[in-house]
N, C-alpha and C positions, 0 to 999 in steps of 0.2 A: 540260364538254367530254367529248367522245366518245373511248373510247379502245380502239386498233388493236392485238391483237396475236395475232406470227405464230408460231407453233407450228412448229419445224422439225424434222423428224425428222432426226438426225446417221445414221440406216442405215434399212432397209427393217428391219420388225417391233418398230419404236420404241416401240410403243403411244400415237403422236401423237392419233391419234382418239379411243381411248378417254378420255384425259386431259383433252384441249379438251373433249370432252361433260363428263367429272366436272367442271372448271373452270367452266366456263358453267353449271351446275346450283349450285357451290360460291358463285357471284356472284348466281345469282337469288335465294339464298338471299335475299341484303337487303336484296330489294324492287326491284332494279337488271334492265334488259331487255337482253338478248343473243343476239347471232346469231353463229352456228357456218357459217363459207363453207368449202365446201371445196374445196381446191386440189388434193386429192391424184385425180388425174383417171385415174390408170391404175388403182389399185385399187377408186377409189367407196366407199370403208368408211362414210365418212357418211350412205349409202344405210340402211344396214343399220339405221340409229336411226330409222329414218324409219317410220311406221306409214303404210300402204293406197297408193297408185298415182301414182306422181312424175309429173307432167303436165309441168310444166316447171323443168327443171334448172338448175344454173349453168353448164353447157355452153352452152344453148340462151340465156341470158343474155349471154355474149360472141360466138354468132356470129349469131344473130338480132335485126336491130335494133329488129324491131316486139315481143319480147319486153323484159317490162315486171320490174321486181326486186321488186317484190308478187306476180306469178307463182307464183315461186320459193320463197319462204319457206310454209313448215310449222309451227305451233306443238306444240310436245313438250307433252303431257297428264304435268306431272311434279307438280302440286300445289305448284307454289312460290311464296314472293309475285311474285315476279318472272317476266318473261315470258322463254322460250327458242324461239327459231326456229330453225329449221334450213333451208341453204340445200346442197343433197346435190349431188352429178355423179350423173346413171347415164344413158348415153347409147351409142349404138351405136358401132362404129372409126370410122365416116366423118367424125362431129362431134366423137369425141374429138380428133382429129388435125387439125380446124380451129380447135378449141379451144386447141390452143397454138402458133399461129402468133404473131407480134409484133405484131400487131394485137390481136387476141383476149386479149393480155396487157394492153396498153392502156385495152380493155372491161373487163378485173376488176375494174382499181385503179379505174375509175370506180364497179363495184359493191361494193368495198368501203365506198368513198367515200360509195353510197346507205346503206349498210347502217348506218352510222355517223349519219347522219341520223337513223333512227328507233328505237336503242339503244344504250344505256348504253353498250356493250362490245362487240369485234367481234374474233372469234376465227377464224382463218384456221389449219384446219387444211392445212399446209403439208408437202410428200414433201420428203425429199432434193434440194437444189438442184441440178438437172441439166435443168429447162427452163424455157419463159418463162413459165409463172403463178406457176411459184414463185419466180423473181425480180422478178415482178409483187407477189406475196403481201409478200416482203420490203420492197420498196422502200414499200408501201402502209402500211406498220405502223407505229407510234407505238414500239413495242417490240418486239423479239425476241430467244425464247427456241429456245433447243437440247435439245430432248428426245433421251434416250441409253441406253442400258442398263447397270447399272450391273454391267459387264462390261468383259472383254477389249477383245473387239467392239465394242463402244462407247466406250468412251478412244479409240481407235486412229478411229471415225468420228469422232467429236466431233472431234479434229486433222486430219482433212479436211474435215470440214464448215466449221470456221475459217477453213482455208485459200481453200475455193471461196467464202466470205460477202467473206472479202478482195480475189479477182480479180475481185467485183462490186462493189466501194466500199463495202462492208455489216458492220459490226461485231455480232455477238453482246450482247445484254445482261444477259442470263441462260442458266444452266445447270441443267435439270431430269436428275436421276439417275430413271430410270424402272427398275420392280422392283429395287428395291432392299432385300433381304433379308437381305441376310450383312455379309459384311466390305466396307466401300465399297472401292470399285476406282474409281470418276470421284473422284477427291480434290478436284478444281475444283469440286464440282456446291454450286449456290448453294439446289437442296433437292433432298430425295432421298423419292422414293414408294416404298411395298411395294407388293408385289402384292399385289391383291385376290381372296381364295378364290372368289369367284361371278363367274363369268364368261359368263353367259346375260345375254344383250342382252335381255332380256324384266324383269333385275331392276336394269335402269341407271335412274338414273343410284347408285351403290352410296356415293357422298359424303353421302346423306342418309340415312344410317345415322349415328348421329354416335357409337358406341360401335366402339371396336378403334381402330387408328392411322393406318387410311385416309384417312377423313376429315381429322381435323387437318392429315393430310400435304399432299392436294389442297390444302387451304386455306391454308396455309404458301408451298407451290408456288405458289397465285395470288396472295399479295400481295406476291411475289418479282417476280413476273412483273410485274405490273401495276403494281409500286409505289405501294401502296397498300395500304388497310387496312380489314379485313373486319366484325370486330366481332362473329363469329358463336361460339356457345355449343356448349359438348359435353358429351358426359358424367359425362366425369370432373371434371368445373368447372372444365377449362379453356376461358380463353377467347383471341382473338387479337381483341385491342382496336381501339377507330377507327369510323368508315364508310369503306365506298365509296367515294372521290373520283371526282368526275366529270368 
């Protein structure tokens, strides 16, 4: 079985995107195929993963109904066993702004629904809950996780972000601590990431580096998330036992 999950950012600059990309790289790891939908339609960050010329978007997938969800998908050249596609926004104001009418939220959850069809794993990265894809994103997920910063800033989103998941019928099922460097400040956080020194989108996805504490961390973070278990190898001989469950 196919499995949904929504990556919610608790505040703007979550580093949701970049994580769902490390995630989905951390999963193809073991052989397992995943796609990366993005929801987050005002910024487009999943554009930026994307190599050569978006013809058609996941915009153009909820308001166009002769566009097709094979359109849309991109395969990321990452050398993994596993396949990674990418399903980006990058679209003009006119269609963004059709794009999340209540209708248009409707059309997601059915392409999630395709996405899920033809991979393993289906990662929705997901903005701050304040319109209808991303309570589309949510409602469509098997799981969701709260991506937060392990900060002030973030405690204090994470306890709004809870609150607005509640005035949607939607509970939280994970808590990722994102850069998380120092002294933890999210005490809740169910795993916690560093930040990563390289930050050039040319050396992503940086989880396949299996030496430093990045990696592990991704990988800790998705079996959190996903409930489930990875099985994949590092370099200090540690490993995080299991497969994949599907």
């Amino acid at each position: 079985m196919s499995k949904t999950l929504a990556l919610v950012g608790a505040v703007g600059g979550a580093g949701t995107t970049r994580l769902a990309v490390e995630m989905a790289a951390t999963v193809a790891r073991t052989g397992d195929d995943v796609a990366v939908v993005d929801a987050a339609f005002a910024t487009q960050g999943l554009a930026d993963y994307v190599e050569g010329r978006i013809e058609t978007d996941v915009t153009a997938l909820v308001t166009d109904e002769s566009a097709e969800f094979g359109d849309a998908l991109t395969t990321a050249a990452v050398g993994t066993p596993g396949r990674i596609s990418m399903v980006p926004a990058r679209a003009p104001f006119e269609r963004l702004a059709r794009a999340k009418t209540a209708g248009a939220a409707e059309r997601f959850e059915k392409q999630v629904a395709a996405a899920a069809l033809s991979h393993d794993v289906v990662i929705v990265d997901t903005p701050p809950v304040a319109a209808n894809q991303a309570v589309a994103a949510v409602d469509a997920a098997d799981n969701v996780a709260i991506v937060t910063p392990d900060s002030a800033r973030g405690a204090d989103g994470l306890a709004r972000m809870r609150a607005r998941l509640s005035d949607i019928g939607e509970d939280d099922d994970s808590v990722l601590a994102n850069f998380a460097d120092g002294t933890a400040v999210v005490s809740e956080a169910d795993a916690r990431i560093p930040t990563h020194d390289v930050t050039d989108l040319g050396t992503y996805p940086a989880c396949l580096d299996p030496e430093g504490a990045f990696a592990p961390a991704v990988a800790e973070a998705t079996e959190v998330t996903l409930d489930s278990e990875l099985g994949l190898q590092f370099e200090d001989g540690g490993r995080l036992d299991g497969l994949l469950g599907n």
